[in-house]
C-alpha positions as CSV (number, residue, x, y, z in Angstrom):
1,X,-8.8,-0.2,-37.0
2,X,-8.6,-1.0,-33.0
3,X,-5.6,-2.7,-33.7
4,X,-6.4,-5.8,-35.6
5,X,-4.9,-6.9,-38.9
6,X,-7.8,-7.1,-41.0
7,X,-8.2,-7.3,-44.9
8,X,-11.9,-5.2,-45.5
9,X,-12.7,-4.5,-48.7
10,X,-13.3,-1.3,-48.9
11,X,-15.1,0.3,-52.2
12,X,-15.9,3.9,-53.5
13,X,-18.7,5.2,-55.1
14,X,-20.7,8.3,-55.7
15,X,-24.3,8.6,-54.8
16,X,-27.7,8.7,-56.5
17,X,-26.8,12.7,-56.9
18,X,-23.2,12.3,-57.3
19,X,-22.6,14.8,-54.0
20,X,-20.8,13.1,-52.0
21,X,-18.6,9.9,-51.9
22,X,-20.1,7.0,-50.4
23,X,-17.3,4.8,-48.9
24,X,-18.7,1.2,-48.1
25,X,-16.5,-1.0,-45.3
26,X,-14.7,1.8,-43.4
27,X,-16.4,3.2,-40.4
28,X,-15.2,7.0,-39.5
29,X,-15.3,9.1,-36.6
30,X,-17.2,13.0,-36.7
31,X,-13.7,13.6,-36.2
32,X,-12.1,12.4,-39.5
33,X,-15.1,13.0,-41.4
34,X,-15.3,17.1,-40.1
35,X,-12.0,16.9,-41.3
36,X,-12.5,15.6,-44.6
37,X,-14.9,17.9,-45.4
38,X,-13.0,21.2,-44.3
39,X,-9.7,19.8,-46.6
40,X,-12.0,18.7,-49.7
41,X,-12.0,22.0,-52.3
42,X,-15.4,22.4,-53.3
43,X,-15.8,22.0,-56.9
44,X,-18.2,20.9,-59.6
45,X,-19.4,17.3,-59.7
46,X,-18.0,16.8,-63.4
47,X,-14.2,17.9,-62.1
48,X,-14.6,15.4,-59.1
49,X,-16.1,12.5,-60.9
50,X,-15.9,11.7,-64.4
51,X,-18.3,8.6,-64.0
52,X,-20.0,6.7,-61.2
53,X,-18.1,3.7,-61.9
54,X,-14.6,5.5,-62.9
55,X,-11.8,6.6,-61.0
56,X,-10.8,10.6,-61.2
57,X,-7.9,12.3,-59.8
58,X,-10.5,13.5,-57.5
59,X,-11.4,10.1,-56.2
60,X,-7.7,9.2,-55.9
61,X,-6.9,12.2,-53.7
62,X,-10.1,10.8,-52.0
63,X,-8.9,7.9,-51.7
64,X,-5.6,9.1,-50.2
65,X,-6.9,11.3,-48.0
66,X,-9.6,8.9,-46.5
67,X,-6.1,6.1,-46.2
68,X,-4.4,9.1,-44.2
69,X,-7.2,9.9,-42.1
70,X,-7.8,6.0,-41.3
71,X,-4.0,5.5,-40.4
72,X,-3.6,8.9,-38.5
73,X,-6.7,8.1,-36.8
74,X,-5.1,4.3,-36.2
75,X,-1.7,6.0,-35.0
76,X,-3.8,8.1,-32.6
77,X,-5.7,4.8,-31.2
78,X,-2.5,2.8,-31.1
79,X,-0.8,5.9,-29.3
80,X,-3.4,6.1,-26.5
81,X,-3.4,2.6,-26.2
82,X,0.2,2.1,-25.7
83,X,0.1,5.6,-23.0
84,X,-3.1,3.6,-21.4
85,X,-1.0,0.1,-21.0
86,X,1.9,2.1,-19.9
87,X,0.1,3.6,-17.3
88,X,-2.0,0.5,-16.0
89,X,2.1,-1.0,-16.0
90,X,2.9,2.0,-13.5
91,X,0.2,2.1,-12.0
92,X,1.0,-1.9,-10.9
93,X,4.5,-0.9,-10.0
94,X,3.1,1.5,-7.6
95,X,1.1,-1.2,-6.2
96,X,3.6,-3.5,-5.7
97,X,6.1,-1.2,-4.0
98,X,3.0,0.0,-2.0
99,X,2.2,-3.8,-1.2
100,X,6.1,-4.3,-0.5
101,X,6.3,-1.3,1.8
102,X,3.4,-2.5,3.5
103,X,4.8,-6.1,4.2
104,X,7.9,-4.6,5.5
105,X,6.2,-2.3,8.1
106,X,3.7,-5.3,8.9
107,X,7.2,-7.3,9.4
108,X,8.7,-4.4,11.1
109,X,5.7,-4.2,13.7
110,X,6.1,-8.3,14.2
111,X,9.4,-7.8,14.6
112,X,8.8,-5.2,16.8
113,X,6.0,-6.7,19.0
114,X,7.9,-10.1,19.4
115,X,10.7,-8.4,21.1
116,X,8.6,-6.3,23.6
117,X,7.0,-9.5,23.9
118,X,10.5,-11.0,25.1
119,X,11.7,-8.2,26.7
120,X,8.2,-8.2,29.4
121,X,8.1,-11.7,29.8
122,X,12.1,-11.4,30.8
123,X,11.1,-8.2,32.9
124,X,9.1,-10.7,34.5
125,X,10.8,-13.4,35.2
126,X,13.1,-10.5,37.0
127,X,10.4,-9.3,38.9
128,X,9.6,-13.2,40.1
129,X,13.4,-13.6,41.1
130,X,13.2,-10.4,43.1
131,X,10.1,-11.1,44.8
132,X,10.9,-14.3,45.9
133,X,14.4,-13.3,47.2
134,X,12.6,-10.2,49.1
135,X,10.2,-12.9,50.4
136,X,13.3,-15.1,51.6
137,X,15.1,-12.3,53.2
138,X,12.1,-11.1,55.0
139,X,11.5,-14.4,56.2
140,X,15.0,-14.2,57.7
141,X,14.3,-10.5,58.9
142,X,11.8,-11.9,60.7
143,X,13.6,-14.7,61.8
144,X,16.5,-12.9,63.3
145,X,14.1,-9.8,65.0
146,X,12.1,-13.0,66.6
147,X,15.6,-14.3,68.0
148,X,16.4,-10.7,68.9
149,X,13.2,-10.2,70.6
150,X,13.5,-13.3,72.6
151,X,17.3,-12.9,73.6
152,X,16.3,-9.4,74.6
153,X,13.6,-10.5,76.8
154,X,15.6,-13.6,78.2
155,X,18.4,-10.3,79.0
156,X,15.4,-8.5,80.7
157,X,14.3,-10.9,82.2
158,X,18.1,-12.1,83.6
159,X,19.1,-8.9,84.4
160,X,15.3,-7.8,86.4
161,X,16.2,-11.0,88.4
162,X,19.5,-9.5,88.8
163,X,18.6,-6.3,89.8
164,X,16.1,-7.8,92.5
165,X,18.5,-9.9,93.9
166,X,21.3,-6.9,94.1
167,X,18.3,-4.6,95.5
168,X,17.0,-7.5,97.9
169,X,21.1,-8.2,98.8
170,X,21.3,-4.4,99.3
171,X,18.3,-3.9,101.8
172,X,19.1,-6.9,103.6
173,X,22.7,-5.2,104.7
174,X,21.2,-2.4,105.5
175,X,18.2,-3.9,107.6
């Protein structure tokens, strides 16, 4: 059982009372043995056993029952384990498309973050070249409303000289 290939010896006999078949070497599950007993026809100790030490038809059918029971029972064990490895397979498949979708999205998000990364670092550099030509032209903004200012005082100024002149010229003819 469990798998393994192993050669137990495995012996029948009948008890001190000759009820029941005591089979040495095999262990057996509630299971298997309930089962036993329900298919076993009751019947008198002399049809099941003709001696202790003899084999009956009785003890062959035994025999052949108990070598059923073991190898359904060994099918069942063998099933489940094959449904159990087949599962922890699946299971790991599920894991490793998990872990795979994961490592995408992580590489996704990298990808993602590197860019916008870029992008600001661009949107800066931008923002550098446009502040420093605003700078520059408001500098010469500056520049040219200082000129302004000073050519349009240096006009005042010229043309108030004027003016006094005309108005000084204007009451002198008239004095």
């Amino acid at each position: 059982m469990g798998g393994t290939a192993s050669t137990r010896r495995v012996t029948f006999e009948a008890d001190e009372n000759e009820n029941i078949t005591v089979v040495k070497g095999i262990r057996l599950s509630d299971n298997v043995i309930d089962r036993m007993k329900e298919s076993t026809p009751s019947g008198s100790k002399s049809q099941r056993y003709s001696s202790v030490y003899g084999a009956s038809a009785s003890d062959e059918e035994l025999k052949r029952r108990v070598a059923e029971e073991l190898a359904l029972e060994q099918a069942r064990k063998e099933s489940e384990h094959q449904r159990r490895l087949k599962q922890a397979r699946d299971l790991e498949r599920e894991r490793a498309a998990a872990n795979e979708q994961l490592t995408r999205a992580i590489l996704r998000e990298r990808i993602s973050s590197e860019e916008e990364r870029t992008k600001a670092k661009h949107l800066a550099r931008q923002l550098e070249e446009k502040d420093r030509v605003m700078r520059k032209q408001d500098a010469f903004y500056k520049e040219q409303l200082a000129r302004l200012e000073e050519r349009s005082s240096e006009f005042y100024k010229v043309t108030t000289e004027e003016y006094q002149k005309a108005a000084e010229e204007v009451e002198a003819k008239f004095k």
